[in-house]
N, CA, C and O atoms as CSV, one atom per row, in Angstrom:
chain,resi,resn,atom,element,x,y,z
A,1,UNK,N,N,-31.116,-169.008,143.574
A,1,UNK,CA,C,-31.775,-167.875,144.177
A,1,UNK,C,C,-32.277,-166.947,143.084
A,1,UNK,O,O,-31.646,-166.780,142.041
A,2,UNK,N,N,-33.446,-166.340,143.355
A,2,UNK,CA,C,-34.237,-165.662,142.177
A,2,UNK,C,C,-34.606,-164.611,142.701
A,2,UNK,O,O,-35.453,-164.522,143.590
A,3,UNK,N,N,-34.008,-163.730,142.200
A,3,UNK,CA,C,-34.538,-161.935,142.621
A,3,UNK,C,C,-35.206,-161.161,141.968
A,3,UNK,O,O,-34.734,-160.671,140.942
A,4,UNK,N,N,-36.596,-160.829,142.442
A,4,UNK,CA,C,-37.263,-159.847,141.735
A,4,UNK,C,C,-37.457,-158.661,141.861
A,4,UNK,O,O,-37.522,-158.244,143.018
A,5,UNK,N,N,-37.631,-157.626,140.656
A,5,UNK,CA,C,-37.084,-156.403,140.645
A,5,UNK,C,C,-38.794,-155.773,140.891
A,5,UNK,O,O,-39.164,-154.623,140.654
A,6,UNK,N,N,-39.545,-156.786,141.368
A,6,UNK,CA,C,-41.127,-155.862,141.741
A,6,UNK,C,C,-40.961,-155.749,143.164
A,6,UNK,O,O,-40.029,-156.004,143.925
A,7,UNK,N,N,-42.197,-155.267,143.321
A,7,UNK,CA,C,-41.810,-154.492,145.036
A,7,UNK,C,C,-42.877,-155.687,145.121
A,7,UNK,O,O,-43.658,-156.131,144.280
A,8,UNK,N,N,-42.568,-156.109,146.707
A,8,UNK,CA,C,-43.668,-157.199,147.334
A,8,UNK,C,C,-44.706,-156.436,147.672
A,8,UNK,O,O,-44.596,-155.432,148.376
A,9,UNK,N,N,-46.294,-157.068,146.965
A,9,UNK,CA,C,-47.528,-156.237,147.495
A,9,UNK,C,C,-47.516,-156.472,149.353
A,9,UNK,O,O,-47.170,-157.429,150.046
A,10,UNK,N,N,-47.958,-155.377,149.624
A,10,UNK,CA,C,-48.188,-155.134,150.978
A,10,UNK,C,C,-49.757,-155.431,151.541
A,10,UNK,O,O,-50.395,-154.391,151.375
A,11,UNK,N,N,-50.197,-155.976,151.856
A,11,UNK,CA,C,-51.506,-156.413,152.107
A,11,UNK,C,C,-52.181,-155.093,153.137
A,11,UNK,O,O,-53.335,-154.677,153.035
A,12,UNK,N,N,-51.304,-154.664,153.969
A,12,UNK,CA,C,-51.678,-153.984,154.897
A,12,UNK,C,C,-52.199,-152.154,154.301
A,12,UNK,O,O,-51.512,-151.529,153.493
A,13,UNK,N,N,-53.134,-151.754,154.746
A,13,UNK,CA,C,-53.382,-150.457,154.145
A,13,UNK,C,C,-52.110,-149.524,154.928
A,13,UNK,O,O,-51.639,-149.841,156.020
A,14,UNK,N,N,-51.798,-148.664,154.354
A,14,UNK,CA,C,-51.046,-147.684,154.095
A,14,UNK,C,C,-51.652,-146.992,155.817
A,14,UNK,O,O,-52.787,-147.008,156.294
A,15,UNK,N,N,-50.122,-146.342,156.490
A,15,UNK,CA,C,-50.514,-145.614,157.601
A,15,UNK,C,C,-50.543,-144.056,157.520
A,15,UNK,O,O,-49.646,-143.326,157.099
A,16,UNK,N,N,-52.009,-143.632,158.112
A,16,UNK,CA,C,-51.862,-141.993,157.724
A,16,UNK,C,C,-51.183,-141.351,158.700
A,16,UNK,O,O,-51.428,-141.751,159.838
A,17,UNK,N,N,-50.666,-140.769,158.626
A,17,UNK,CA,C,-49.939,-139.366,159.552
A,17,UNK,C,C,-51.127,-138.272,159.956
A,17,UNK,O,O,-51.574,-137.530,159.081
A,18,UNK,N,N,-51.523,-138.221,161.065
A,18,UNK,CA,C,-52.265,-137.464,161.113
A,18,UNK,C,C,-51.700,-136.507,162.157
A,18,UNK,O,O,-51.171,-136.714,163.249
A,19,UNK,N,N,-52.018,-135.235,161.382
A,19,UNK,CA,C,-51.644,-133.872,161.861
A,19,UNK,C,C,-52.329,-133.034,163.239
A,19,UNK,O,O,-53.555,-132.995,163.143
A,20,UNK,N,N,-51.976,-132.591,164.065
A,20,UNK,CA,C,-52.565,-132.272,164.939
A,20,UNK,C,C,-53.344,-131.121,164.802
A,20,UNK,O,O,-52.689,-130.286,164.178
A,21,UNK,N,N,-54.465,-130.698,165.112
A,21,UNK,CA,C,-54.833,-129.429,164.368
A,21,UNK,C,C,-55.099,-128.367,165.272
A,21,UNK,O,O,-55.968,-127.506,165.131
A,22,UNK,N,N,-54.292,-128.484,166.211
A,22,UNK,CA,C,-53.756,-127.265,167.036
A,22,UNK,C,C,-52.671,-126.921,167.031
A,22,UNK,O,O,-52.164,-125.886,167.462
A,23,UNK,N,N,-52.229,-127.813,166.518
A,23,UNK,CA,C,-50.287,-127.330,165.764
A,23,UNK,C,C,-50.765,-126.425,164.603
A,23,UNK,O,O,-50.205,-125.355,164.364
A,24,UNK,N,N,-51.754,-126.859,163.931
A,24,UNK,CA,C,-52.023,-126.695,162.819
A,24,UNK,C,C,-52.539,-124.818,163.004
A,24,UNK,O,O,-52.037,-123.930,162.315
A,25,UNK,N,N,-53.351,-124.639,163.816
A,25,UNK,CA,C,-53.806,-123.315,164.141
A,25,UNK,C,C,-52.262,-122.464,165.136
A,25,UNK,O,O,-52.150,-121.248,164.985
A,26,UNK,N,N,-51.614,-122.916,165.710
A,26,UNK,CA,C,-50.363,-122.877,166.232
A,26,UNK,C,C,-49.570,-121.891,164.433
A,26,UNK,O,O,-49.160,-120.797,164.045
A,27,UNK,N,N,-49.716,-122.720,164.158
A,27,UNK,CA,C,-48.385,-122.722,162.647
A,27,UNK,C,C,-49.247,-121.654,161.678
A,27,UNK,O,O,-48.643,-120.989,160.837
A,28,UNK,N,N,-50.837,-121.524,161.869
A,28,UNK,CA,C,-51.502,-120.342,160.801
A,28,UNK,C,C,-50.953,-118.937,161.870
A,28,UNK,O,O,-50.062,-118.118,161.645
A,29,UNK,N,N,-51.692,-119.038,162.832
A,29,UNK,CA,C,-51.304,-117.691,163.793
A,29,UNK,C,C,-49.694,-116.897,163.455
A,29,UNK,O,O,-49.327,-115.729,163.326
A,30,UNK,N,N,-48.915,-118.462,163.392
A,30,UNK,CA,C,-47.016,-118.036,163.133
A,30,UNK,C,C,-47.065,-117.029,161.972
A,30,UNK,O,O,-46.763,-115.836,162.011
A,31,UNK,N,N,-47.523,-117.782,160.896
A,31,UNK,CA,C,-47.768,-117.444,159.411
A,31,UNK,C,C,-48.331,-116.240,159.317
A,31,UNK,O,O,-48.015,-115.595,158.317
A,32,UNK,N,N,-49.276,-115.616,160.272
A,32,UNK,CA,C,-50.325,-114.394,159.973
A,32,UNK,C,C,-49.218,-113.148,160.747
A,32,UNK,O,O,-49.137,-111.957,160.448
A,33,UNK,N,N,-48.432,-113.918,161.831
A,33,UNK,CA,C,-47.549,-113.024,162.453
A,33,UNK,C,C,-46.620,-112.423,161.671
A,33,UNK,O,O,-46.299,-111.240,161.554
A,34,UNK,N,N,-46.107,-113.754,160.976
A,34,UNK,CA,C,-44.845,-112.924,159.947
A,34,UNK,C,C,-45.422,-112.021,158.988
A,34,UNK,O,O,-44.779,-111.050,158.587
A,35,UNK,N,N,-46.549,-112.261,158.604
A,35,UNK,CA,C,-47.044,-111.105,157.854
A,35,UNK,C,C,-47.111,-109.881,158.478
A,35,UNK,O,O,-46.666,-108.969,157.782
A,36,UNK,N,N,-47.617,-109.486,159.815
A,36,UNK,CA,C,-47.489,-108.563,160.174
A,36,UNK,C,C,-45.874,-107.895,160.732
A,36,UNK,O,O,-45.689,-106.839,161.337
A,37,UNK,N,N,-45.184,-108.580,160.432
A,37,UNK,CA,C,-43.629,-108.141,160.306
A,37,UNK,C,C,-43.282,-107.974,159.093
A,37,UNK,O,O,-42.141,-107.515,159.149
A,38,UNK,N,N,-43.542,-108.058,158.203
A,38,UNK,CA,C,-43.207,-108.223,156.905
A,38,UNK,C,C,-43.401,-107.077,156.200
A,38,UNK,O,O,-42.594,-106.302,155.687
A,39,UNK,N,N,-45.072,-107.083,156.268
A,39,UNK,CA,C,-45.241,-105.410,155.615
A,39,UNK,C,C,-45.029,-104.280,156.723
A,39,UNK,O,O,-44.743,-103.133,156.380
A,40,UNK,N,N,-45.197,-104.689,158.242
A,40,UNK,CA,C,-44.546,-103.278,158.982
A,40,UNK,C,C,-42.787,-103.301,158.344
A,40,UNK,O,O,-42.330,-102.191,158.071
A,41,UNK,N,N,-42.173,-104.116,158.198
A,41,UNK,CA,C,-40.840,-103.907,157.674
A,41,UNK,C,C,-40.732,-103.453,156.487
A,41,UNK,O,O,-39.726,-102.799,156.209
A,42,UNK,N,N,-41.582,-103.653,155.655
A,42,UNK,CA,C,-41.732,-102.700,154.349
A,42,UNK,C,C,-42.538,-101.810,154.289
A,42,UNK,O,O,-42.807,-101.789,153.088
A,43,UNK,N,N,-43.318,-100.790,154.923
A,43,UNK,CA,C,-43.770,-99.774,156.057
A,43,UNK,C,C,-42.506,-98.963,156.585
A,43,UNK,O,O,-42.511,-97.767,156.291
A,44,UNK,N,N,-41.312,-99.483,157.397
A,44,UNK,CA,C,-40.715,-98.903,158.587
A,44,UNK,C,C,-39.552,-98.578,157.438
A,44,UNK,O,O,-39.300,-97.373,157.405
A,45,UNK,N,N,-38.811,-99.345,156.520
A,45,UNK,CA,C,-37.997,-98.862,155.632
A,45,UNK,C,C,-38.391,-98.035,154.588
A,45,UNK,O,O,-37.778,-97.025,154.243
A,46,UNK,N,N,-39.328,-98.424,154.124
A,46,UNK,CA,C,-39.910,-97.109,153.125
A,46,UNK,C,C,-40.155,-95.306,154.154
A,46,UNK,O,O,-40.229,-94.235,153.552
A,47,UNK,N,N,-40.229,-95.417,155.620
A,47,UNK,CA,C,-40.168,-94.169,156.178
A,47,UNK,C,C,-38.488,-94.107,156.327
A,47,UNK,O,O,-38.032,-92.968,156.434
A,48,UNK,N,N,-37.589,-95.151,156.342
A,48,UNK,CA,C,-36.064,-94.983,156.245
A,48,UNK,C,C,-36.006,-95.528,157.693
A,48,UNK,O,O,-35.465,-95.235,158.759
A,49,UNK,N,N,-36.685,-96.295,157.284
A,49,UNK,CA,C,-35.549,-97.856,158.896
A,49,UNK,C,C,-34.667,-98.779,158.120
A,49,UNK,O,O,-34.957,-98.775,156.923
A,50,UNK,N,N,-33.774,-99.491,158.408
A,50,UNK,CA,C,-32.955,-100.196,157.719
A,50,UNK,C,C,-33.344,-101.790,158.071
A,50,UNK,O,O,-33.788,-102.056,159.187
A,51,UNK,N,N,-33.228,-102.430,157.452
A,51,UNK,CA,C,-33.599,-104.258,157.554
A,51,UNK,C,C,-31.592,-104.145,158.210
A,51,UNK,O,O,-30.617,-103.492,157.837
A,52,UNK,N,N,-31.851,-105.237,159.368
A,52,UNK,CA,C,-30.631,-105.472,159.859
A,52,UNK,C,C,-29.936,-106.825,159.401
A,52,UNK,O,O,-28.716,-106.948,159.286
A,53,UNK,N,N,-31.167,-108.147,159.076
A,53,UNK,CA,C,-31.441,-109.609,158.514
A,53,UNK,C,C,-30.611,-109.348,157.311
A,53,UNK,O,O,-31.331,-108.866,156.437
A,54,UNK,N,N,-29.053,-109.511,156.817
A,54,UNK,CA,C,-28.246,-109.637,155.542
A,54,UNK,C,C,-29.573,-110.350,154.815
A,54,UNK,O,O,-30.300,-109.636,154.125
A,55,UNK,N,N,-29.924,-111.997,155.008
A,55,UNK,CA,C,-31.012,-111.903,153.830
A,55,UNK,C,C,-31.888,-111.487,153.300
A,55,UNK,O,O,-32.092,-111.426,152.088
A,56,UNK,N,N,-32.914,-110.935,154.693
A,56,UNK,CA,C,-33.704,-110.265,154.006
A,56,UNK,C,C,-33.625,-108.923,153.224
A,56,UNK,O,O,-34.420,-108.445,152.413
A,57,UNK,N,N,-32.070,-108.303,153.846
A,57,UNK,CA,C,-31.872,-107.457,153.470
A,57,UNK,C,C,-31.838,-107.620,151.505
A,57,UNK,O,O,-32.596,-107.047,150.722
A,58,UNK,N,N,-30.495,-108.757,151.109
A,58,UNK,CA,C,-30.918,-108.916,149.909
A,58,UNK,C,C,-32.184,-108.874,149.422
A,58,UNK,O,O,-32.637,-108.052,148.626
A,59,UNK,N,N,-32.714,-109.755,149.909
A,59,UNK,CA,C,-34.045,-109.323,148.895
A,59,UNK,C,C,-34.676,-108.356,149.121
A,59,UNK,O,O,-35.640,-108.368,148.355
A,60,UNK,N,N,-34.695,-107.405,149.815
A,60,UNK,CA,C,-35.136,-105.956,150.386
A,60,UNK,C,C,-34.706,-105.663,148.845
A,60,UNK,O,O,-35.533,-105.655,147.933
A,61,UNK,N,N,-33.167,-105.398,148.638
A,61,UNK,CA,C,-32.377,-105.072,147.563
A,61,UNK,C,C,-33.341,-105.184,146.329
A,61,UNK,O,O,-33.784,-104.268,145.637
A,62,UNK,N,N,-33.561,-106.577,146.221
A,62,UNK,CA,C,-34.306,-106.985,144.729
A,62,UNK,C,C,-35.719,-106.316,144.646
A,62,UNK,O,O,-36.138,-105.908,143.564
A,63,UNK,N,N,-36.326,-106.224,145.603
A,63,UNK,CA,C,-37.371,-105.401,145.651
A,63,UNK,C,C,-38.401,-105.826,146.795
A,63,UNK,O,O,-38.174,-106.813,147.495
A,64,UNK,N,N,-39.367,-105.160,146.932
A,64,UNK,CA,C,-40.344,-105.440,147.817
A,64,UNK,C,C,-41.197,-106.853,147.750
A,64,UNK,O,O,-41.421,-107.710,148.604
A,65,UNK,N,N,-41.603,-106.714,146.260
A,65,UNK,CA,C,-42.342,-108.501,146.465
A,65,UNK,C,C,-41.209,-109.501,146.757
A,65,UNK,O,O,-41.309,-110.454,147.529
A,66,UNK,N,N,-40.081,-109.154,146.019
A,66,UNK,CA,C,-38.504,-110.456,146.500
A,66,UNK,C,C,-39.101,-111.058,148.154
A,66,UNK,O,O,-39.417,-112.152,148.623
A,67,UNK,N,N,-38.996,-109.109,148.834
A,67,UNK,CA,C,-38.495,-109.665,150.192
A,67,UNK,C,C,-39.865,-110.685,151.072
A,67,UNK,O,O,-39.946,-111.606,151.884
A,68,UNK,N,N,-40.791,-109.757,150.240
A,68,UNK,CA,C,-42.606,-110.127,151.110
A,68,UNK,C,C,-42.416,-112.074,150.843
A,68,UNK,O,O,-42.519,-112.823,151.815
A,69,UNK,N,N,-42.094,-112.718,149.186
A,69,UNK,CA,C,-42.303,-113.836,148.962
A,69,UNK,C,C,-41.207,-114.539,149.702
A,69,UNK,O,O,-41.442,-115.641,150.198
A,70,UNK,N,N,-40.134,-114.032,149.804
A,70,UNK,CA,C,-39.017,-114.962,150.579
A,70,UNK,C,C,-39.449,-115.123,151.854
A,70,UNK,O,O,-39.633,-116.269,152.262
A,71,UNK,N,N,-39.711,-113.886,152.794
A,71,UNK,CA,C,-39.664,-113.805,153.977
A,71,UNK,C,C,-40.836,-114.654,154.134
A,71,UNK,O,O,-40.850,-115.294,155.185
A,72,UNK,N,N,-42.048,-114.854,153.165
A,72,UNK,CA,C,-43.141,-115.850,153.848
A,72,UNK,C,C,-42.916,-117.387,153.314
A,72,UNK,O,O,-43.489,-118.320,153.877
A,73,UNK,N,N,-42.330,-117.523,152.559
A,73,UNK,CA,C,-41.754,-118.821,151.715
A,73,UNK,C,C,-41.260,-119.514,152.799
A,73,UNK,O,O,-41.712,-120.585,153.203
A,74,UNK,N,N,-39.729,-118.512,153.577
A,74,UNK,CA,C,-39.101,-118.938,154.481
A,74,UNK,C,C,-40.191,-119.690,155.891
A,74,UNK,O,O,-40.335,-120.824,156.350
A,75,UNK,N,N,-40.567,-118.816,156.078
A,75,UNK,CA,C,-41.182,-119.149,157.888
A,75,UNK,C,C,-42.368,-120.031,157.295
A,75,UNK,O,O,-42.683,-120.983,158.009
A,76,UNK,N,N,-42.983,-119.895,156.266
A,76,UNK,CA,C,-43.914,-120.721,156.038
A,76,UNK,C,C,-43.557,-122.266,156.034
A,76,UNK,O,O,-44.024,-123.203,156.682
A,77,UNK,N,N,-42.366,-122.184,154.887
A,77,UNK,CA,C,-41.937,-123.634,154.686
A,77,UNK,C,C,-41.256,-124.076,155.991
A,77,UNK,O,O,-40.723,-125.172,156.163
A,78,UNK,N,N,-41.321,-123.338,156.655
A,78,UNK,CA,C,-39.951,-123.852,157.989
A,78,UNK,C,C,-40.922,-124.015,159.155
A,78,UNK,O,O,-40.483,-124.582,160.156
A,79,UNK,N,N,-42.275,-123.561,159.151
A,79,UNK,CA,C,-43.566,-123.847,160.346
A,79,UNK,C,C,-44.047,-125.412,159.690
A,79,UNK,O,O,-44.182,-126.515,160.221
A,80,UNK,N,N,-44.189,-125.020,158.573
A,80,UNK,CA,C,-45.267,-126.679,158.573
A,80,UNK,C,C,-44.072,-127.695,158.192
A,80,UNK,O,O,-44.353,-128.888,158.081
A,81,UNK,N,N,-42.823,-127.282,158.000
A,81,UNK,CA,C,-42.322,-128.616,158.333
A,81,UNK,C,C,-42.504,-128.781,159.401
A,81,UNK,O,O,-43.168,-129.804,159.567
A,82,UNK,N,N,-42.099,-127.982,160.846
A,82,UNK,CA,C,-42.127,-128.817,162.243
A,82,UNK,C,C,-43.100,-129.346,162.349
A,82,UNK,O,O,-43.081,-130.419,162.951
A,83,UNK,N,N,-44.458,-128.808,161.784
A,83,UNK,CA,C,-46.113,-129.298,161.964
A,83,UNK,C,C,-45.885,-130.570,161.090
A,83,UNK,O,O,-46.732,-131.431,161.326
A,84,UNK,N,N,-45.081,-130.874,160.262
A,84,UNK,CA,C,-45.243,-132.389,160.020
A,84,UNK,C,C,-44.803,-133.185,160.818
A,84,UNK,O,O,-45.535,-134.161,160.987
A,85,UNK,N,N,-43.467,-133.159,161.652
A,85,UNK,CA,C,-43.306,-133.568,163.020
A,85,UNK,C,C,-43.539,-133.341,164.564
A,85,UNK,O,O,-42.967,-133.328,165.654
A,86,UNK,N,N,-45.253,-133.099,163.681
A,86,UNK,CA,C,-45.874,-132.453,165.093
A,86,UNK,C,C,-46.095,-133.572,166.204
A,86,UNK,O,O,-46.403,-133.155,167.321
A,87,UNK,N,N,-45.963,-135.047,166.011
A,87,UNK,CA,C,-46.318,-135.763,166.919
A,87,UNK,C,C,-44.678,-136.060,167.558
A,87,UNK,O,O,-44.686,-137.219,167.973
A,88,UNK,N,N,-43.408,-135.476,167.761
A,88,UNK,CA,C,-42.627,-135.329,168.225
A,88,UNK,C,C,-42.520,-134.597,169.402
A,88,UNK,O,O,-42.842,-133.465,169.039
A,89,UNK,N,N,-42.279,-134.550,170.521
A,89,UNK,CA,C,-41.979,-133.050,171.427
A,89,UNK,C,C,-41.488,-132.240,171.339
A,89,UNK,O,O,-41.831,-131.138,171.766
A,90,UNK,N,N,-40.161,-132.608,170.542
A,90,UNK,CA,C,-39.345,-130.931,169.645
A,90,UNK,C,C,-40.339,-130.165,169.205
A,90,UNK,O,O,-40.629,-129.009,169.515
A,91,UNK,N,N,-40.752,-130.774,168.587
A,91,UNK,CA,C,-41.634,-129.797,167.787
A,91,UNK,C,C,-42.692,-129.181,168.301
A,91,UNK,O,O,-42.967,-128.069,167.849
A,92,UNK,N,N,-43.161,-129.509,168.900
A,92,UNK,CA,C,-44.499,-129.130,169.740
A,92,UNK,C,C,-44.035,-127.425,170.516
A,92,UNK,O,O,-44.407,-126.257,170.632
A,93,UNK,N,N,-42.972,-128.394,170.875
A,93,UNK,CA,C,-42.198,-127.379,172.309
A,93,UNK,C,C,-41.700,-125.823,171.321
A,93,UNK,O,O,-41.720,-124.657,171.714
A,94,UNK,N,N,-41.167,-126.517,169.587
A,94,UNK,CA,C,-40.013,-125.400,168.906
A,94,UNK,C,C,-41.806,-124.575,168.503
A,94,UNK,O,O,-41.833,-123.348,168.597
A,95,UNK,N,N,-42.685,-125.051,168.233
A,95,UNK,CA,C,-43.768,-124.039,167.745
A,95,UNK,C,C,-44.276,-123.258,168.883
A,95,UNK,O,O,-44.402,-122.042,168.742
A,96,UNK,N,N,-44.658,-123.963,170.274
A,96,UNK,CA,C,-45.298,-123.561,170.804
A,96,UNK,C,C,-44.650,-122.519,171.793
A,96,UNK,O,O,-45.094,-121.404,172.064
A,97,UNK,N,N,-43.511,-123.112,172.272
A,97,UNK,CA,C,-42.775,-122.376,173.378
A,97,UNK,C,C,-41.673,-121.581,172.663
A,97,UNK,O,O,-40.818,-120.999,173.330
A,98,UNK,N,N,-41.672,-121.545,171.393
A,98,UNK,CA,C,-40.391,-120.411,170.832
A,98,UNK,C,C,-40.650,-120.051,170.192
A,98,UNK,O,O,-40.617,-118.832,170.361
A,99,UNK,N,N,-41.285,-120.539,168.534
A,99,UNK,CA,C,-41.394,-119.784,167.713
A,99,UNK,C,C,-42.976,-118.627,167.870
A,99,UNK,O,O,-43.022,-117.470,167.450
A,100,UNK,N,N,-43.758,-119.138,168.356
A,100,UNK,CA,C,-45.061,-118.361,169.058
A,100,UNK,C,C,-44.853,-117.452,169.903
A,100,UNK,O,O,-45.650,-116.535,169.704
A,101,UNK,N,N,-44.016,-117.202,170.951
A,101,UNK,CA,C,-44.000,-116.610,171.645
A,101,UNK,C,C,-43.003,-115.284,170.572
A,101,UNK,O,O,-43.347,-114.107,170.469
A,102,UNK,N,N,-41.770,-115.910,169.901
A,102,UNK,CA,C,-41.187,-114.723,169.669
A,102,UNK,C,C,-41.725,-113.992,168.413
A,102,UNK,O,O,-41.346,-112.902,167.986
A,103,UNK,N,N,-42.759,-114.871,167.863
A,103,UNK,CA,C,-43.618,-114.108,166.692
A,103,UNK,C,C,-44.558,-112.963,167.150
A,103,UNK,O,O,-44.981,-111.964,166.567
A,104,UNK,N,N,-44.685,-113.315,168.040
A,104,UNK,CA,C,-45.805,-112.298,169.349
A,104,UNK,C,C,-44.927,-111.166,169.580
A,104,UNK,O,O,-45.294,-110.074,169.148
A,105,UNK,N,N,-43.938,-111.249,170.131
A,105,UNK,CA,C,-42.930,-110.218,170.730
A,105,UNK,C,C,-42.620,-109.092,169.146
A,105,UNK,O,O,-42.859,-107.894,168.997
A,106,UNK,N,N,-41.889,-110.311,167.981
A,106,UNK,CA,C,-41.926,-109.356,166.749
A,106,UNK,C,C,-43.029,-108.609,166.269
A,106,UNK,O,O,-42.891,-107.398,166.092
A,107,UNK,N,N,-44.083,-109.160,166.040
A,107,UNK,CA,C,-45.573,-108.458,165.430
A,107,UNK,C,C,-45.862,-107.046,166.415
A,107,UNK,O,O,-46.015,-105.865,166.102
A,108,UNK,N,N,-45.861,-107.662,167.574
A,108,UNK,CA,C,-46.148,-106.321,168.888
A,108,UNK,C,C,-45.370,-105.663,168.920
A,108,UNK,O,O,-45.758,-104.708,169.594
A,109,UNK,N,N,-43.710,-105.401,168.375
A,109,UNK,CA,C,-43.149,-104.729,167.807
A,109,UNK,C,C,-43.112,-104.040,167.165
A,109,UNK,O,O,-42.885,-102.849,167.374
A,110,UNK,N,N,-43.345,-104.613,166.075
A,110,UNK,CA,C,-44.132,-104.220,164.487
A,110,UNK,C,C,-45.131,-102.805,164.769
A,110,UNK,O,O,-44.978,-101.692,164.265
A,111,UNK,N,N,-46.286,-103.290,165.830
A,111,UNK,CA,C,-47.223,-102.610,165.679
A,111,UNK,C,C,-46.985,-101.541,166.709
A,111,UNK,O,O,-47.484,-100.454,166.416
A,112,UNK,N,N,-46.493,-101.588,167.571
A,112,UNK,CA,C,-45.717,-100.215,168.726
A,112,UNK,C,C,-45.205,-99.088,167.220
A,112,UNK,O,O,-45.566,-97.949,166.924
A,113,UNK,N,N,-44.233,-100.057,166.545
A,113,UNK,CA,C,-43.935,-98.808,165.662
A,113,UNK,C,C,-45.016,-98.497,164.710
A,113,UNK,O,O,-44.771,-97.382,164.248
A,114,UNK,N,N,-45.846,-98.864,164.327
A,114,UNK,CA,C,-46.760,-98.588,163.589
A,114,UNK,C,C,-47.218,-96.699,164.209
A,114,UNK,O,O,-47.138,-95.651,163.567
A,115,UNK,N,N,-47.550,-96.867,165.258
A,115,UNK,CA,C,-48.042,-96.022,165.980
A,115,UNK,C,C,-47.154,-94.717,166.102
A,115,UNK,O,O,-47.678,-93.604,166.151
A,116,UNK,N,N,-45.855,-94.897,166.146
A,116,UNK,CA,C,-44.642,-93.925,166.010
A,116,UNK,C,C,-44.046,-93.675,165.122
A,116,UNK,O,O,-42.904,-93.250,165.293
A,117,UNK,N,N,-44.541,-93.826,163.883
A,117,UNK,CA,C,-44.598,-93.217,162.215
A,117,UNK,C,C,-46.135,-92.554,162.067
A,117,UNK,O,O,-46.486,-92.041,161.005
């Protein structure tokens, strides 16, 4: 018996993953939301609101860009992963029916207080 340490050529072309691109506009809208939580939260504490989020609070701590790059690092990297398992129903359902809706509720939050500073 003879074992070789090459990989067997694959004749077949390579399969693409293709992304849905209403997940895709789904997951920018998420992304544009947290921004508008992000700087109303660095807005609402600079008038003396307190971050309640222990992490974000740390990086509140380290400073303002800490918290702006984490807080979009976070939801960013954590939207387009589900958008890579956008052809799943979890996912469809975790962007569309939860994380969308409660990005809506936070931002419209956000911006109620905008108005009451």
């Amino acid at each position: 018996m003879h074992l070789s340490l090459r990989p067997a050529l694959d004749p077949s072309p390579p399969r693409v993953h293709r992304i849905n691109p209403a997940l895709v506009k789904v997951a920018i809208v998420i992304i544009l939301l947290n921004l508008i939580d992000a700087f109303g939260t660095l807005r609402h504490v600079a008038h003396g609101a307190e971050e309640v989020n222990p992490l974000m609070a740390h990086l509140l701590d380290r400073g303002p860009l800490w918290f702006f790059l984490g807080k979009f690092l976070l939801a960013t990297g954590g939207v387009f992963g589900i958008v890579a398992y956008g052809r799943s129903r979890a996912a469809k359902i975790a962007l569309c029916f939860v994380l969308l809706p409660l990005y809506l509720l936070v931002a419209g939050y956000q911006l109620v207080l905008f108005t009451l500073i």
